[in-house]
N, C-alpha and C positions, 0 to 999 in steps of 0.2 A: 192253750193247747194248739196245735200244729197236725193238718193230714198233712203227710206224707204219702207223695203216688208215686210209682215209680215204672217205666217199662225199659226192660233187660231182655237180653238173649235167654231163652232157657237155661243151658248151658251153665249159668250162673249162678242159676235160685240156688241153689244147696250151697253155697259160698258165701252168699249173702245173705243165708239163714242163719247163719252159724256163727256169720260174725255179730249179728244183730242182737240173735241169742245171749252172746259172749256178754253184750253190755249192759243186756238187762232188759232188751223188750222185752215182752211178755204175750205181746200178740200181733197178727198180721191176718191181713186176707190176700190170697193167691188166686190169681183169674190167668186163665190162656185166652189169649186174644191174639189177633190176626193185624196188621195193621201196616201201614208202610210211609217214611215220611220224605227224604232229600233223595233219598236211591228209587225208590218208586218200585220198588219189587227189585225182580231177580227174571234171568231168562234160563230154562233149565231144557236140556235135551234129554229124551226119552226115547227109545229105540229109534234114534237116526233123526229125529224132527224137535223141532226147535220149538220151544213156548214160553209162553210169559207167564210170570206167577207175580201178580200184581200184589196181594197180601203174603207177608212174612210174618211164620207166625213167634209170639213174643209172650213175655209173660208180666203181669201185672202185679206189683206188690203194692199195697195199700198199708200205712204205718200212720197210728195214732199217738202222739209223745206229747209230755210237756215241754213248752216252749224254751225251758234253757237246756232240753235235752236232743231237740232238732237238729244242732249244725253239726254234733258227734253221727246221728246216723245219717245226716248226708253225707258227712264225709267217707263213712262207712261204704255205701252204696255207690259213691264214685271211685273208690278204689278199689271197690269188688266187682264190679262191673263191668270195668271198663277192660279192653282188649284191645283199643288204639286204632282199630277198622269200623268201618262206615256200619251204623246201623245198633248201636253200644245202646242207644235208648235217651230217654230222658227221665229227669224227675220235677215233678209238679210239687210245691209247697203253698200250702192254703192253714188262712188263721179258723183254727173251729169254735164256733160261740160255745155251743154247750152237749157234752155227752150225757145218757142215762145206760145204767143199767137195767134192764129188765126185770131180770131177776129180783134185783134187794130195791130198788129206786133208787141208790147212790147215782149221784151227778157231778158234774167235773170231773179234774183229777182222779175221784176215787174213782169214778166209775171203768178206767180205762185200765 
């Protein structure tokens, strides 16, 4: 099994929902985060004076898959994501030892 993290422009999550949808995920978690990484923010003018806005804010999608199902939704998330200007995001890929469910006790696979 494989996390899948991902941070995107807003702008995007419903793009990236949909295509991920399309393939068969079945589940995500969604976090608003603020964060800023090579650009270091943004400088924004507000009636007439100039300021810095050191966090931009960004949205975090979090995807759990089995492992020969991982390099379909990165590829997914880099083609839905992307917009070719500064600031498109990253995605983090990690091995998961072991999921449960709560509810029934199902582990692994099933449980995801």
């Amino acid at each position: 099994m494989k996390k899948i993290e991902a941070v995107i422009k807003p702008f995007k999550l419903d793009e990236v929902k949909d295509a991920l949808n399309s393939i068969g995920v079945t589940g995500m978690t969604i976090s608003e985060v603020k964060g800023f990484g090579r650009q270091r923010g943004h400088k924004e003018i507000y009636r007439g004076a100039e300021y810095q806005v050191d966090f931009v804010p960004k949205i975090k999608i979090g995807v759990v898959v089995n492992g020969d199902m991982s390099s379909q939704v990165i590829d997914i998330i880099k083609d839905k994501a992307k917009t070719g200007k500064i600031g498109d995001g990253k995605i983090f890929i990690s091995s998961l030892e072991e999921a449960i469910r709560i509810r029934t006790g199902e582990t692994g696979a099933d449980a995801i």
